[in-house]
N, C-alpha and C positions, 0 to 999 in steps of 0.2 A: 388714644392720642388726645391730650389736652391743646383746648382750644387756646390762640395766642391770645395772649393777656395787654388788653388797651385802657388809657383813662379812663375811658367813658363805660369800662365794666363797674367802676368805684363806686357799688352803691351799698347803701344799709341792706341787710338779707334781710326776705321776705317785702322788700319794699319795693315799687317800680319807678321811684323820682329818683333821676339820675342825680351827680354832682353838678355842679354849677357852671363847668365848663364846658358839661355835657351838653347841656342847657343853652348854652349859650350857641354854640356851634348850632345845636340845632335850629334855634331862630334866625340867626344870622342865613343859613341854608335858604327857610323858607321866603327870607326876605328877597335873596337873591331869585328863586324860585320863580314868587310873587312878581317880581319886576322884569324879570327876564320871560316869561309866557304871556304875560301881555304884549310886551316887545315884539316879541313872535305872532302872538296872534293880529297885532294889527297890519308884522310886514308881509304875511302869509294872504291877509284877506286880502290886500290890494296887491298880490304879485309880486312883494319885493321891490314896487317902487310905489312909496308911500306918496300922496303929494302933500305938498307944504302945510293945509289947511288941519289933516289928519297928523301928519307927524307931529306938531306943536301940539295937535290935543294929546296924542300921547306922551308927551315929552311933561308935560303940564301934569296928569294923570298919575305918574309913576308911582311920585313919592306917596302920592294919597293909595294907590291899590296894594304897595308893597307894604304900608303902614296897616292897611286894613288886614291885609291877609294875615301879616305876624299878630295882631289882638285876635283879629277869630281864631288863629290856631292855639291861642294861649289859651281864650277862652273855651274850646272845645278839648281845654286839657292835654290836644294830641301830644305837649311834649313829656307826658308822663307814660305813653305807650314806649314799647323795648323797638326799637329803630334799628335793629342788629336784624331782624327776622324781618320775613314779609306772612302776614298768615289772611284767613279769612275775615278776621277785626276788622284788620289793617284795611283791607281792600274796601271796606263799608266806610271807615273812616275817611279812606281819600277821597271817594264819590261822594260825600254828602258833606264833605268841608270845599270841596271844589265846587258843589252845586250850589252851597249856601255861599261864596262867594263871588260865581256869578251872578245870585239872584240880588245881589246887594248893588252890583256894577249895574242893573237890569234897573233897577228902583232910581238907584242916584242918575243914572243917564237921562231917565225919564221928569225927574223929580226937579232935579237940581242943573240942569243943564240947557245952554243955547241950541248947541249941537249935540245931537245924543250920539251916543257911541253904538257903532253899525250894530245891526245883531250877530251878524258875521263874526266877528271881534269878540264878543261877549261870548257864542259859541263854542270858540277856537281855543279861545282862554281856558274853559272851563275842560275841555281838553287835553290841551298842554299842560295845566299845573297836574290835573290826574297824571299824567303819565310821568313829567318828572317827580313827583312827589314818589312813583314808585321805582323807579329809578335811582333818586336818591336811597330810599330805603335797601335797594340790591346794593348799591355801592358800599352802603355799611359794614352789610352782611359779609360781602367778599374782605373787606379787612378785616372783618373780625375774625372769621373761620380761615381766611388763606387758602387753601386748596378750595376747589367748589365742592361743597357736600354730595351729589349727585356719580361724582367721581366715585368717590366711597362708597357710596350706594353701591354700585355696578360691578367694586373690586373685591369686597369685601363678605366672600361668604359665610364666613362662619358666627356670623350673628344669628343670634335666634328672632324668627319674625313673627310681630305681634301685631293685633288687630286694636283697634282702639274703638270702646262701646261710647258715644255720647259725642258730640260738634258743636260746643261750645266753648269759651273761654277757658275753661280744666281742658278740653282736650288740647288745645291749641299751646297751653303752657304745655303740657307733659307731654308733646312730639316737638317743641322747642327743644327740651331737657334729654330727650333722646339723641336727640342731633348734636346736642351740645355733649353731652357724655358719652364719649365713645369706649369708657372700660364698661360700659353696662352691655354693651355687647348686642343689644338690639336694635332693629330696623323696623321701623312702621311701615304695614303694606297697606292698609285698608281701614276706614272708618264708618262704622256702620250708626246710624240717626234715624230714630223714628218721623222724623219733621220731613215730610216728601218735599218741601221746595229748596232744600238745600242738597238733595243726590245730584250728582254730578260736578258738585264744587268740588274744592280741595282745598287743604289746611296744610300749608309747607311743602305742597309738592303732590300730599297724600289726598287719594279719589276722597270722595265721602261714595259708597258703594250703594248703598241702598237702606233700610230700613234692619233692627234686630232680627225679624222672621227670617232674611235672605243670609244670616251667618252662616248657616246649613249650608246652603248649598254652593258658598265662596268655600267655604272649609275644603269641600266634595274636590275643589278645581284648584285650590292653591294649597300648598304647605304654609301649618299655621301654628306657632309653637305657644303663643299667650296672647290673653284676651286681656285687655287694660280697661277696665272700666273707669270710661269720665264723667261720673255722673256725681256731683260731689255730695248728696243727700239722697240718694236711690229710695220710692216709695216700695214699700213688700210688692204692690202689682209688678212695678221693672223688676225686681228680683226675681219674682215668678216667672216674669216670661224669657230674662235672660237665662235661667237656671234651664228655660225651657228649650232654649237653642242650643246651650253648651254642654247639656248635662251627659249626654252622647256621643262626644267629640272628643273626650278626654284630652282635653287644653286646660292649662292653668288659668287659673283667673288671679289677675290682684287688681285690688281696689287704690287708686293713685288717688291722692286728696287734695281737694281746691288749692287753689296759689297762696293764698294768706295762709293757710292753717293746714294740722291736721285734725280728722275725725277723733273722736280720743273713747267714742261708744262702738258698740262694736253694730252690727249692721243684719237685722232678720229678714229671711223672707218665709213666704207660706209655701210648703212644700209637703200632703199628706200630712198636713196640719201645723203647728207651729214649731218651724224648726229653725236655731240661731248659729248662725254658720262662724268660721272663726274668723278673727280678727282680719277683717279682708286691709285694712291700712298696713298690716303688716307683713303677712306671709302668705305662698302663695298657696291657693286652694283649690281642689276638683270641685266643681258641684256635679250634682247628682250623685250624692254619697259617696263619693273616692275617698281615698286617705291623701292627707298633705302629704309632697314628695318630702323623702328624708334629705335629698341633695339640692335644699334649695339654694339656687343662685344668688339671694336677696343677700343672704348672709346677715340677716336680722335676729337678734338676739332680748329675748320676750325679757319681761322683768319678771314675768311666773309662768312655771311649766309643771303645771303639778307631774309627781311622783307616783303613777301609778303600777298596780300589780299586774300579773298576767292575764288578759281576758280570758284564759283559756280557764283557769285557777276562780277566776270572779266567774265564769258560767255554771262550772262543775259546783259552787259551793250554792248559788242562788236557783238550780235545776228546781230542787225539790219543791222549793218556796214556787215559785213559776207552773210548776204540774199541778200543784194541790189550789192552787190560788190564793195564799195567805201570801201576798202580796206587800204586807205591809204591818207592821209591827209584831212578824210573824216568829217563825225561831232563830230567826238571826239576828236581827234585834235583839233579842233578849240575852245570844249569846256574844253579841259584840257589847253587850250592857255589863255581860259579865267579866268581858276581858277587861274591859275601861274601867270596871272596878275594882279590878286587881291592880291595874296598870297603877290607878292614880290612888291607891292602897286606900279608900273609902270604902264606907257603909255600901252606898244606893249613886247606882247612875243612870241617868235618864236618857236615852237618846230622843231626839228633835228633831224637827225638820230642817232647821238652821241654827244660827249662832242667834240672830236677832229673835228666832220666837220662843229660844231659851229663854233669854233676857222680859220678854213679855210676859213669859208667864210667870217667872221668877220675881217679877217686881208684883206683877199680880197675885202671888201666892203670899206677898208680905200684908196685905190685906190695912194698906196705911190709907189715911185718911184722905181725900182730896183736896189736891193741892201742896201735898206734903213737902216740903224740902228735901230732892236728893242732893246730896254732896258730891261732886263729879268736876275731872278736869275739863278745861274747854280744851286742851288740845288733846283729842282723842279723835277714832271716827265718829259719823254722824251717827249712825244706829246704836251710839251707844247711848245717845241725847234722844233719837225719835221714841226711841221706847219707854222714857220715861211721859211724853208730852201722849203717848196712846195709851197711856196709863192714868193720865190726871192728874201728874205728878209735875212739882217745880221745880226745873236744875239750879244749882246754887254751884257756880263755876269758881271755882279756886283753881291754881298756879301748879304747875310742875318743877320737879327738879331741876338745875341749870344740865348737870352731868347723865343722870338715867334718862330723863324727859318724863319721868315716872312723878304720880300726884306726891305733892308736898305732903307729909303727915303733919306738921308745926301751923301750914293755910289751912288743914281740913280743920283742926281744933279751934282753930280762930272763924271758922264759919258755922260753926253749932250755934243753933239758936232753939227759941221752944218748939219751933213749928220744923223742926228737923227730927225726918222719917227714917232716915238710912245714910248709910254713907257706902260708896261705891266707884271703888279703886278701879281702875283700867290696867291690865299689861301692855307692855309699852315694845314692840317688835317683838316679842316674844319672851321680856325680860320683866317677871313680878315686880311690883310695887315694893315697897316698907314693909311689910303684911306686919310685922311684929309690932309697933307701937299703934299702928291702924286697929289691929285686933284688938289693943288694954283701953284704946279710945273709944271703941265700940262698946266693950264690956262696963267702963266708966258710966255712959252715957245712959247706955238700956240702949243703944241701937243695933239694929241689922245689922250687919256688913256682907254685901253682894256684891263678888268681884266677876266683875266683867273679865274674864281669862282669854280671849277670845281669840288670841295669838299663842297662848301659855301651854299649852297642852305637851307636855313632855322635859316644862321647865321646872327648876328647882329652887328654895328657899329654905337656908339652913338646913339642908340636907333632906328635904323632905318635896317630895313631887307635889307637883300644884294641883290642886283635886279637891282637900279638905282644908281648907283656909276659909276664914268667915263663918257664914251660915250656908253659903251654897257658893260654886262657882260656876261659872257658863262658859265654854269651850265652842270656837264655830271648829268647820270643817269641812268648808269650802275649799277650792280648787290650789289659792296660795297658801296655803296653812303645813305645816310642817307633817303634820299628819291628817290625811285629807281622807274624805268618803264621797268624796268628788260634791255632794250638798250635805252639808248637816247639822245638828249639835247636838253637844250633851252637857246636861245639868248634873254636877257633884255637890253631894252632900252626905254628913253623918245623921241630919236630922231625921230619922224614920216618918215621924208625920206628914214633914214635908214632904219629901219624896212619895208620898203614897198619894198626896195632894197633888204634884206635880204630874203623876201619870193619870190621872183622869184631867186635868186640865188640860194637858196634851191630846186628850180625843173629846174635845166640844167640854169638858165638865163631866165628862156623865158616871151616874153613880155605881154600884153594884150591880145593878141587874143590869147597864145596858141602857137603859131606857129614861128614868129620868135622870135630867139633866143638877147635881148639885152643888158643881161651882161654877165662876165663869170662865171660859175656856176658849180654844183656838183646835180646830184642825191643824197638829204639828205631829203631826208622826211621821218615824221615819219610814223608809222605804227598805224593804229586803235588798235590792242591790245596792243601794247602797249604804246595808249594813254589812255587804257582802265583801265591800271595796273599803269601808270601815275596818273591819275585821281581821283584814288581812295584812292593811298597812301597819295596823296596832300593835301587830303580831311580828313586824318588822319594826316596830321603832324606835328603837337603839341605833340600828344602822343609818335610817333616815334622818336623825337628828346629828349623829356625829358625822354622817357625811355634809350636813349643810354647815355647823359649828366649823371645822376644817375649814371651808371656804369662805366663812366669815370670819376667820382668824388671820387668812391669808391676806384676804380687802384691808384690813385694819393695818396690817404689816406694812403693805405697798403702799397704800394712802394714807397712814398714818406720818410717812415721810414726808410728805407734801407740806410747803408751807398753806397755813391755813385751812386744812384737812383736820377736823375735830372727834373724835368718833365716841359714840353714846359708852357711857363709864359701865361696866362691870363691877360691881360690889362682890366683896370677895363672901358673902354669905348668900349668892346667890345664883344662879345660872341660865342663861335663854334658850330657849326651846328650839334658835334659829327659824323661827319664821318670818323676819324680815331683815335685810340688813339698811339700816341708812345712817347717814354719814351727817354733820353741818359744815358748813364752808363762812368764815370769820371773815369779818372784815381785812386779813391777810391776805385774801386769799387771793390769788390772778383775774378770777372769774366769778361773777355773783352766781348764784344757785342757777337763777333763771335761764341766764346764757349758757351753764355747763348743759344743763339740761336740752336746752333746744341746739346745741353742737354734739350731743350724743346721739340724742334725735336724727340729725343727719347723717351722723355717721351708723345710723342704722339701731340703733341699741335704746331700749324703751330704758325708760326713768319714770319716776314717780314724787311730785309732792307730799308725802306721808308725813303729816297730815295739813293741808290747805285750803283753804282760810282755816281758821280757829275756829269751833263748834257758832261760840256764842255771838257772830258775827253775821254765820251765813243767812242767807234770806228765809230758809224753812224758821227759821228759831229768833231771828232777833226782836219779833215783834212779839213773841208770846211770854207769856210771864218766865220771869228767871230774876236771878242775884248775880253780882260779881262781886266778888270778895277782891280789891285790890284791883293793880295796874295788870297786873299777869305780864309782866314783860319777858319771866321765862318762855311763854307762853309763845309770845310773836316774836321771841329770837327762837326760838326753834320751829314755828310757823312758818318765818319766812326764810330762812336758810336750813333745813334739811332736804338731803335727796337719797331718797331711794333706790337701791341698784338691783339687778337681775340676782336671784339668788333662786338656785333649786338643787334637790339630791343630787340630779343626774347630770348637771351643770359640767361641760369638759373643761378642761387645765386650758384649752386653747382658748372658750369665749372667758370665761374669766381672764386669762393672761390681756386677750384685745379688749375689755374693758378697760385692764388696769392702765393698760399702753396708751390707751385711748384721751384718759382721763390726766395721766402724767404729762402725756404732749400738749395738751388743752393747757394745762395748768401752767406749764413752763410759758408758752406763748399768750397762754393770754388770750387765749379764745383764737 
């Protein structure tokens, strides 16, 4: 049941300043408030028969205490608090705007006056405005909600009830939002606060119970179906010891996020050592090792789920590796080395520990001078930028395409200078560069060309799999990536040398025997399981790409209809690998990026800036040497209007179709 809708709901979201009417109402109140509890408290001290001497002071007094109360309340802000609710704020707020305005009547009485004003009266005041001030606030509430929420409480069983971990202003919004949302289907029983002088308060009705250690044993005496964590920055200690009350109880946990914002990192705690739980802002989670429920209520839709195999199939193939102990660049490695070298039809492929120490060693195995010029887009991700700056190397940022968002080949040639080391293209959502006039410019030149492929793994250019383009390419193979080993990467190449270079650089440098060390190198190998989880998606990935392309064919369909709906251009000599999909939104368009985004947000369904700000802007990079070739206005029109959507293999017709629905209703209204 949606709660009835009044003016004084009319505010900006995410913001607490009401409209101006709101506003106004509300000083008007305290003005009346202010005059009227004085009124009272002078007829109250003297019995209801004031005498002449005292009435006139009061009569004299009004305008000055009702004046004063409306500036102190403006000045203590209070009319930027929500006046619809009563919570535990509220109640500190009205004692200590009621005490700071007696202690003002206490001062001027004394200060500034013949006859002071009784203490009686100063008392009584201080009394009376506390009680109407709350008062007023319950009257709010009762227009706004209509029935009394407590009713509901009482009738209403089939809510699921949830405990809330934290008693401060997060909790107090998010049992406001409970109350106020009644399709979420829950009821707040219990609030448990490590701060022992706040047990025994209450926030909206709700006890505060005790302390995290007593969650046990409220669990033990009441039915308890989710734990709401308000703690909007949880340190690893609170995770540990909440992990350590709930981890037994098998209760759902989700992590609700401060009133301005949401969390957008995901949240660790120490648990038999460093273990990162998932997205607690999103979905709901068991701690103490449970699996996430399949049937969650949240109805929240991730923008990546990787595509993984069967653990049953990843245990039986990594056993042997695990008994012997070759744990690590052992024979799965070499045989998922050998399938990625058939896959991407090259010489030599490297697996890595990631995409980024591909790239590290890869710039490091080109053995360029310091300080050298690479040639790279700014709009790309950042590790495609940090790896050159760990390298000693200067980026030289030129412009993207308006249509691919893929690097200009016509900027890159207009950025060659003497002190230019390489040039080094980016895949762009999973869609290769140019590669064919990039490569005659490289060869023109005498330069490298290292393509950052890092999304490309499975994509095509002129008919040919991305793999041997350049001098080498680097592939991640992390969790959103079209073909995942849940961590990893791998370096393609035809160059023999290279690659023979590249695999001692991936184990410290070290040379033939083992023992010395004879280039410079990284601990980057990969790991047996997840060459295990490599190896098997590889071995599926025909299916994994054509089931993501299908559902990026579909987005293109629906939202391509949309006014103001742009979607990244396909060359017809080319093909994506579908590892991201994102879309830009024109100055047509209903809704700027920013608002679609934070209305899907709401509506439950993650989005992403891909890619925000522009490399050569952000704080890690803009004070360290670099070039910019040009304005880059491709650059910050697709910086600031593209968005990212939810895209994976295993993605159903139903969240994709509520995206699309999602997105068209947005669009037609206008947010």
């Amino acid at each position: 049941m949606q709660s009835a809708h009044h003016w004084w709901n009319d505010r900006p979201a995410g913001r607490r300043v009401m409209n101006p009417r709101y506003n106004l109402l509300i000083h008007a109140a305290i003005l009346v408030i202010g005059m009227v509890s004085f009124w009272l408290a002078y007829t109250i001290r003297f019995d209801f028969s004031l005498p002449s001497l005292y009435f006139h002071q009061c009569l004299g007094l009004l305008p000055f205490v009702g004046g004063m109360k409306v500036c102190l309340f403006y000045l203590l802000r209070g009319h930027r608090a929500d006046w619809r609710y009563i919570g535990l704020s509220d109640s500190y707020f009205g004692v200590y705007y009621s005490a700071i305005s007696a202690t003002i009547l206490a001062f001027y009485s004394v200060l500034g006056m013949a006859l002071p004003i009784p203490r009686g009266v100063i008392a009584l005041d201080f009394l009376l405005t506390l009680l109407l001030v709350t008062i007023t606030r319950a009257t709010a509430r009762a227009l706004t909600e209509g029935l009394p929420v407590f009713l509901e409480d009482a009738f209403d069983r089939k809510r699921r009830k949830a405990i809330v971990i934290g008693a401060g202003g997060s909790a107090e919004s998010i049992i406001r939002e409970i109350k106020r949302n009644k399709e979420w289907r829950l009821k707040t029983v219990a609030i448990f606060d490590d701060e022992p002088s706040v047990k025994g308060m209450s926030i909206h009705g709700v006890s505060i119970e005790g302390s995290v250690d007593e969650i046990g044993s409220y669990v033990k005496r009441h039915p308890v179906d989710l734990a709401i964590l308000a703690i909007p920055s949880p340190d690893p200690d609170q995770m540990y010891r909440i992990n350590q009350a709930l981890g037994e109880l098998n209760i759902a946990v989700r992590h609700v996020p401060p009133i301005l914002g949401i969390m957008e990192d995901l949240v660790s705690y120490p648990k038999d050592g460093e273990l990162a739980t998932p997205d607690l802002t999103r979905e709901e989670i068991y701690l103490g090792g449970m699996k996430t429920p399949d049937d969650q209520p949240s109805g929240f839709i991730p923008i990546i789920r990787p595509s993984l195999p069967n653990l049953e199939d990843v245990f039986a193939l990594a056993k042997e590796s695990y008994d012997t102990g070759m744990v690590t660049v052992g024979k799965l490695a070499r045989l998922f080395e050998e399938e990625a070298r058939r896959f991407c039809n090259v010489e030599h492929a490297i697996a890595v520990s990631s995409g980024t120490s591909g790239l590290m060693l890869a710039l490091a195995a080109m053995d360029l001078p310091d300080r050298a010029e690479v040639i790279v887009p700014s709009f790309t991700f950042a590790a495609t930028v940090q790896v050159l700056h760990w390298n000693g190397l200067t980026p030289v940022y030129v412009d993207c395409l308006p249509g691919t968002m893929t690097i200009d080949p016509d900027e890159v040639e207009k950025a060659i200078g003497p002190r230019t080391g390489a040039i080094y293209p980016v895949t762009m959502y999973g869609l290769p560069p140019d590669l064919g006039p990039l490569e005659e410019m490289a060869q023109k030149y005498g330069l490298p060309l290292v393509c950052d492929s890092a999304q490309g793994l499975g994509s095509t250019y002129r008919g040919r799999r991305a793999g041997g383009f350049g001098l080498c390419e680097v592939f991640s193979l992390s969790p959103g990536k079209a073909i995942t080993a849940m961590e990893g990467g791998l370096i393609t190449t035809n160059d023999r040398q290279l690659a023979d270079k590249l695999r001692s650089m991936r184990d410290c440098g070290k040379g033939p025997d083992g023992e010395e060390m004879v280039f410079k190198g990284l601990s980057a190998r990969m790991i047996e399981f997840d060459s295990a989880v490599g190896l098997l998606n590889l071995q599926n990935a025909d299916s994994l790409i054509r089931a993501r392309l299908q559902i990026i064919q579909s987005y293109r369909e629906r939202l391509g209809r949309i006014p103001g709906c742009r979607m990244q251009e396909f060359p017809s000599d080319r093909t994506p690998s579908g590892s991201l999909f994102a879309f830009l939104l024109t100055k047509d368009a209903a809704m700027d990026r920013d608002s679609l985004m934070a209305a899907l947000r709401s509506r439950r369904i993650q989005t992403r800036r891909y890619f925000y700000p522009p490399v050569h802007v952000q704080r890690a990079f803009r004070e360290r040497p670099h070039r910019i070739v040009g304005e880059l206005p491709n650059t910050w029109a697709s910086a600031l209007n593209v968005l990212a959507l939810p895209l994976y293999a295993h993605m159903t017709p139903e969240q994709q179709e509520r995206v699309c629905t999602e997105i068209e209703s947005l669009m037609r209204r206008g947010g």
